[in-house]
N, C-alpha and C positions, 0 to 999 in steps of 0.2 A: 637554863635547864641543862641538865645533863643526860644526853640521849645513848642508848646503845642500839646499837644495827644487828641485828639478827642476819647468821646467815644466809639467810633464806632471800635474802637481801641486796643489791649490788652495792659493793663499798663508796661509791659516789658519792649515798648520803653522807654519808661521813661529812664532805666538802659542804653539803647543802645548808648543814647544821651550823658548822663552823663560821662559812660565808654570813651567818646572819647572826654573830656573835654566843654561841654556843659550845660548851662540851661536846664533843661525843667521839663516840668510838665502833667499832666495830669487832663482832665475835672472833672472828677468823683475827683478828689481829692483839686479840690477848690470849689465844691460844687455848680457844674455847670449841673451836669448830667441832662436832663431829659430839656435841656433849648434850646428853639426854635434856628434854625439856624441866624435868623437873631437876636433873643437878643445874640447870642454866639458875634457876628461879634465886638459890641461895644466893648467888653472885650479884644478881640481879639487884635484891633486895639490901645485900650490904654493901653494894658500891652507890646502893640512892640512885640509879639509873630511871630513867625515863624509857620503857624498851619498846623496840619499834620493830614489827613484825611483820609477815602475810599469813602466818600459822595463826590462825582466829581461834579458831575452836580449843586448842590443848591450852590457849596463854587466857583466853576467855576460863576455863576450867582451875589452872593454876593460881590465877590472880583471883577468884572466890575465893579460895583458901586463905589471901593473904587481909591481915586486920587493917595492915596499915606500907603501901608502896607510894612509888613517884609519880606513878601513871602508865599507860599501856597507851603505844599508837599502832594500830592496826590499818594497813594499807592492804584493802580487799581481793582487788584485781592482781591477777599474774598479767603483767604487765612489762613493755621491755627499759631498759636503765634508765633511759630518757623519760619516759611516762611513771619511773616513780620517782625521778629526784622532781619532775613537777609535782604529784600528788602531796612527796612528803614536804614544800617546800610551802605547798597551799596548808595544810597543818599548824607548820610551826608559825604562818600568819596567822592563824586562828588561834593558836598559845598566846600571841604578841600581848595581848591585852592582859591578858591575866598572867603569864608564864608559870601557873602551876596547876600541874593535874593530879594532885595527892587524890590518892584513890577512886580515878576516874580510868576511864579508856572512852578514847577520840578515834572513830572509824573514820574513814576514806573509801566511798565506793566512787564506781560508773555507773551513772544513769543517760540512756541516750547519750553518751559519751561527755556528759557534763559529770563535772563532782559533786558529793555529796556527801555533808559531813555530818557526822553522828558520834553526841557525846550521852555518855553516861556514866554513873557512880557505879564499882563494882569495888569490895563486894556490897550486896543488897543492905542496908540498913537495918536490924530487926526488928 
């Protein structure tokens, strides 16, 4: 897969992805920072990114719109560097078997400080 880092994000992931044989990058380091959610989405879409966020709700709204992406991973909690290169690191175990989320988003919460992972197709199918 090929992940991009949001950044809202600490660049770590970056490492987490790579460490487990993967693409990925990060916003701030293609000189993206600071760029509205929906100019991020075109970049998104034509780099075949797999984009990994804590912005739920605007990338949940964006990727409705979209017919056909890489996948959306959503890591829930504001959490500190260390607590999401674990959450995102439980994810991309959870890709391992399939390693494709064409048109899906895979969440990551806290529950009683266990994880919790939640996948679905977006957008809705009509």
């Amino acid at each position: 897969m090929k992940f991009l880092i949001d950044e809202c994000l600490h660049t770590s992931l970056v490492a987490v992805a790579q460490d487990l044989g993967h693409e990925c990058s990060h916003v701030n380091w293609l000189g993206l920072s600071g760029e509205t959610d929906w100019d991020l989405m075109p970049r998104i879409v034509e780099g075949d990114f797999t984009f990994v966020t804590n912005n739920a709700r605007d990338f949940r709204k964006l990727y409705a719109k979209e017919e056909l992406h890489a996948g959306l991973v959503i890591i829930v909690p504001q959490v500190l560097p260390a607590r999401q290169r674990e959450l995102f690191s439980a994810i991309v175990d959870e890709l391992a078997a399939t390693d494709n989320l064409v048109n899906e988003v895979i969440e990551i919460s806290l529950e009683d400080g266990a994880a919790v992972v939640t996948r679905y197709v977006l957008p809705l199918a009509e």
